[in-house]
SELUMMAR-179761 format. One record per residue (C-alpha): residue number from 0; residue in three letters; x, y, z. Coordinates in steps of 0.1 Angstrom, whole numbers. Example, Ala and Ser with C-alpha at 12.3 -4.5 7.8 and 13.67 -1.06 7.14 Angstrom:
2
0;ala;123;-45;78;
1;ser;137;-11;71;
% end
This chain:
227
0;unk;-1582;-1300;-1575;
1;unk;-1543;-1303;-1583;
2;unk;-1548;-1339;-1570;
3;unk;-1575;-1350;-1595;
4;unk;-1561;-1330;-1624;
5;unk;-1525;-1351;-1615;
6;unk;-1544;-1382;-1611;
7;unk;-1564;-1380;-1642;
8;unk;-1533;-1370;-1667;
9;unk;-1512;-1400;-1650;
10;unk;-1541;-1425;-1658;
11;unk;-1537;-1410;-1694;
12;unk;-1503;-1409;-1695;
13;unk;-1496;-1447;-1682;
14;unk;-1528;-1452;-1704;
15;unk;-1517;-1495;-1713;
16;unk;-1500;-1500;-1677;
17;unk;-1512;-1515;-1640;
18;unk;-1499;-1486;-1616;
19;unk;-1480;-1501;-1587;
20;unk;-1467;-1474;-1568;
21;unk;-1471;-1440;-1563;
22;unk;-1459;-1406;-1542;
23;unk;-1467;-1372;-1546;
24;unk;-1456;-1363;-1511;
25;unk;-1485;-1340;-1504;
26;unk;-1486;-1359;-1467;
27;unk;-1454;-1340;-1460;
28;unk;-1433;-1372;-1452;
29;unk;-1412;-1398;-1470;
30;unk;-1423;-1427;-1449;
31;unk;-1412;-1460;-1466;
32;unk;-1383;-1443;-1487;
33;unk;-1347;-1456;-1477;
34;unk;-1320;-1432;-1479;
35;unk;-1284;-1441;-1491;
36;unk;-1255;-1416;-1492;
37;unk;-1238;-1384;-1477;
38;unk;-1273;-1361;-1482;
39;unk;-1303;-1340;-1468;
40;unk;-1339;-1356;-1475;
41;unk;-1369;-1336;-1464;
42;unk;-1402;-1327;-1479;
43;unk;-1406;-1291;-1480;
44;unk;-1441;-1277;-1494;
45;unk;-1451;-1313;-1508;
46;unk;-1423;-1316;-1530;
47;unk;-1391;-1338;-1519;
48;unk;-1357;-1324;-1514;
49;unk;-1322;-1345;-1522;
50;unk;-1299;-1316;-1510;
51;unk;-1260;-1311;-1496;
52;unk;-1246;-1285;-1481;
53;unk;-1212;-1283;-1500;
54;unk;-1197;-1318;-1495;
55;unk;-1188;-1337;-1526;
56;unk;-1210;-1369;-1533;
57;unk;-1243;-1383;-1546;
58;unk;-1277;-1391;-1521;
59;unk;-1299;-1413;-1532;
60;unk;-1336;-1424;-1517;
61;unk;-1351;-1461;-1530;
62;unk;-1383;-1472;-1526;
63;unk;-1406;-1502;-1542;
64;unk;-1440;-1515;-1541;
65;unk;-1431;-1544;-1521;
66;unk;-1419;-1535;-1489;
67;unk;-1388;-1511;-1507;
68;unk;-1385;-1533;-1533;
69;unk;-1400;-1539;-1567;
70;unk;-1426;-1573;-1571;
71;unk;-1413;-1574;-1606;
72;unk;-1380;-1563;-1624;
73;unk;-1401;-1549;-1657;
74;unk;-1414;-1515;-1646;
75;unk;-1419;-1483;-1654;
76;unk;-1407;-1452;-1635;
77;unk;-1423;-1412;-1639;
78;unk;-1414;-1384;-1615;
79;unk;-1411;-1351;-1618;
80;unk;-1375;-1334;-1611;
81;unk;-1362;-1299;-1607;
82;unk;-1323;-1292;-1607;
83;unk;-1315;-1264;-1583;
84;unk;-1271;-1265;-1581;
85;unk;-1254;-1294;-1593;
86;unk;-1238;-1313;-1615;
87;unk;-1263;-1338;-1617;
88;unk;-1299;-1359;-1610;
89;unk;-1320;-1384;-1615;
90;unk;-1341;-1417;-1611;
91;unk;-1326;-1455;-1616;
92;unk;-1337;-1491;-1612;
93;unk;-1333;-1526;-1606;
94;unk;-1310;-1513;-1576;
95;unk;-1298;-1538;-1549;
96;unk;-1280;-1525;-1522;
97;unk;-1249;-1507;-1525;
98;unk;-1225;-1531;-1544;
99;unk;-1252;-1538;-1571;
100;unk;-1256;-1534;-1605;
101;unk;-1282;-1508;-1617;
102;unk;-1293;-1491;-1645;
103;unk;-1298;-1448;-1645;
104;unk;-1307;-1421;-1660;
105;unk;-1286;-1390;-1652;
106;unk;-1290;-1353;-1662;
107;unk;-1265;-1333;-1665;
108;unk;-1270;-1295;-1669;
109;unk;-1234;-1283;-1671;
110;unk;-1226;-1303;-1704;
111;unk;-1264;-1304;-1715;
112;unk;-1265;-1339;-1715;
113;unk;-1288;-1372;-1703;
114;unk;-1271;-1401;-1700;
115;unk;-1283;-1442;-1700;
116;unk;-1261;-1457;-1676;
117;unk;-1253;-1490;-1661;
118;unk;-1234;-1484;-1629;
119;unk;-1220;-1505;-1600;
120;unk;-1217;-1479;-1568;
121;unk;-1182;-1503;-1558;
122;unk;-1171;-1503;-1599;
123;unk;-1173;-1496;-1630;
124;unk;-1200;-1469;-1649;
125;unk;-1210;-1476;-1686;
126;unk;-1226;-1451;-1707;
127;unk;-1249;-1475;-1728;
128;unk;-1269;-1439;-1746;
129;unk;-1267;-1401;-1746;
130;unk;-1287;-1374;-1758;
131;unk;-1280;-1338;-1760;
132;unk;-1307;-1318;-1743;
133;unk;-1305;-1280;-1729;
134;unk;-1314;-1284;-1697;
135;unk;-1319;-1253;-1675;
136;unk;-1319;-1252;-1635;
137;unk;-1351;-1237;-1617;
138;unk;-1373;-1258;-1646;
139;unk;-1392;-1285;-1641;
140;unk;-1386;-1315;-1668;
141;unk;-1405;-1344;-1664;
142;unk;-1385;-1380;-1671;
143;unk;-1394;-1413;-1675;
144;unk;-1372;-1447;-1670;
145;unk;-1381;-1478;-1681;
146;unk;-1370;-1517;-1675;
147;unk;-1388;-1540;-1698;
148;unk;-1361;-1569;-1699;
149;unk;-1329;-1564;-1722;
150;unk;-1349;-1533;-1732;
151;unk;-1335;-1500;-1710;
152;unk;-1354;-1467;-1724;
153;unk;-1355;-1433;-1711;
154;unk;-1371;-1397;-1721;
155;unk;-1374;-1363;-1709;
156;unk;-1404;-1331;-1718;
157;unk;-1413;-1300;-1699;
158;unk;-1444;-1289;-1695;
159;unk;-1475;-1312;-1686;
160;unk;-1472;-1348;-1670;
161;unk;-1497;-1351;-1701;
162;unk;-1473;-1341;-1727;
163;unk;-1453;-1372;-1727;
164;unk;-1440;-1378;-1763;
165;unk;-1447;-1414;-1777;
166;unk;-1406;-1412;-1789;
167;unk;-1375;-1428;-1764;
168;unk;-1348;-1403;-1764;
169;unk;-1323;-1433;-1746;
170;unk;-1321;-1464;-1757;
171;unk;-1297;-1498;-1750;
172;unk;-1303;-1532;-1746;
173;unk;-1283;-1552;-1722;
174;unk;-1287;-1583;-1700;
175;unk;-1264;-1579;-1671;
176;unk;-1291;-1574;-1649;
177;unk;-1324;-1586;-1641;
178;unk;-1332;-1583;-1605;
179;unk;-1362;-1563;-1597;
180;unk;-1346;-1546;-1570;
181;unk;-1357;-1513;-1562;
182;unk;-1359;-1478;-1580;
183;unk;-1349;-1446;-1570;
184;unk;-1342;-1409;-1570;
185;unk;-1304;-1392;-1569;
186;unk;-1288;-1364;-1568;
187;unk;-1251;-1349;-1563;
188;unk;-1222;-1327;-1567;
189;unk;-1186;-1320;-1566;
190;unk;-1188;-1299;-1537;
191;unk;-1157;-1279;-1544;
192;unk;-1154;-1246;-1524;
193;unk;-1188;-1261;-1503;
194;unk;-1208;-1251;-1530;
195;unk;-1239;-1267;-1524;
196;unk;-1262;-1293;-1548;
197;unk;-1296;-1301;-1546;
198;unk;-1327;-1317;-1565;
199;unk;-1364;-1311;-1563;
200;unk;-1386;-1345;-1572;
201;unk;-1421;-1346;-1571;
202;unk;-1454;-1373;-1584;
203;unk;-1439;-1400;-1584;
204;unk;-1458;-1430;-1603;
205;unk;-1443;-1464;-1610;
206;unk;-1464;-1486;-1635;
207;unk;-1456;-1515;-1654;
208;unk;-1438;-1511;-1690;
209;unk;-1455;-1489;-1711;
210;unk;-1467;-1499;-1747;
211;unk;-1435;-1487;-1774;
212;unk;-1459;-1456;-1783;
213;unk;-1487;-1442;-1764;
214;unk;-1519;-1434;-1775;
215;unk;-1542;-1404;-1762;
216;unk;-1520;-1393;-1747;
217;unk;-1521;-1354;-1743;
218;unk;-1546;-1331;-1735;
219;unk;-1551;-1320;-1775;
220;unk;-1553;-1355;-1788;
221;unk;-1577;-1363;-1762;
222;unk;-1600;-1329;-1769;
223;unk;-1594;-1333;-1806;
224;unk;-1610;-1374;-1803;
225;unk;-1642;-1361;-1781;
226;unk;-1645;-1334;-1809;
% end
């Protein structure tokens, strides 16, 4: 039943996009996802772990329709993600192997902030958009990053998958990079006295861009239409 309820509020939510990829882990594995930095990856209860024991640093898994890769560099990235410890998590894309450009969206709990960044993992980080948003550890927030050419947009909700607002909380526009590359999920910490980080990701569903506002999109707009 949790299955067909997920299902059924991702087709609503990603309403005016082709889906091209999808996890939601429930096989207990993450077969096909490459793992790049000092980090823990394991699927525990059919959600996904990015986890450290104590060691300062950042783990990051990629993945892509294509063999690890994306087929096209405009796409649109959903996941779940739940901050345990840490100073920060989660998802990015257009990412090329470890000296590449790519462009993320981080959330930061201990300064309440999401960040729109365009990072090299060899250079330099640019903060391109922020947002101030209280964000609490042990909750589950649902975020959304999308690469649509120049156009870089991001946005957070709790609740339902199905309460996805129709508003971008980040925005920027920038043309630095276009490879598809491949997407991801991250997570990390300072580490400082072994004081362990770790993020909890879960439904993963890459589609292509979404339109600028959604329509029929949660479950009281679609009640309220068959009314």
């Amino acid at each position: 039943m949790r299955i067909f309820m997920l299902l059924t509020a991702l087709f609503f939510s990603i309403c005016y996009a082709d889906v091209l990829f999808t996890d939601d882990f429930n096989d207990g594995n993450d077969d096909g996802w490459t793992h790049i930095g000092a980090a823990s990856y394991e699927v525990i209860d059919c959600e996904y772990f990015i986890y450290n024991q104590g060691d300062r640093g950042q783990g990051k898994s990629i993945n892509g329709d294509a063999s690890g890769v994306m087929s096209t560099s405009d796409y649109s990235v959903l996941c779940s993600i739940m901050i345990e410890c840490g100073s920060e998590g989660g998802i990015f894309v257009r990412y090329e192997g470890i000296d590449q450009w790519y462009y993320r969206m981080v959330l930061k709990p201990y300064t309440a902030r999401i960040l729109l960044e365009r990072r090299k993992d060899s250079g330099p980080t640019m903060v391109m958009d922020h947002y101030n948003f209280s964000l609490h550890t042990d909750v589950r927030y649902w975020i959304r990053l999308q690469a649509d050419g120049d156009s870089i947009r991001g946005r957070i909700w709790s609740g339902s998958v199905a309460d996805e607002p129709d508003v971008w909380h980040l925005e920027a526009e920038d043309a630095v990079h276009q490879e598809a590359g491949s997407f991801g999920l991250f997570a990390g910490g300072y580490g400082k006295n072994r004081v362990s980080w770790s993020c909890i990701f879960d439904d993963v569903a890459v589609s292509t861009p979404l339109e600028l506002r959604l329509s029929q999109v949660t479950w009281a707009s679609i009640k309220s239409a068959g009314d």
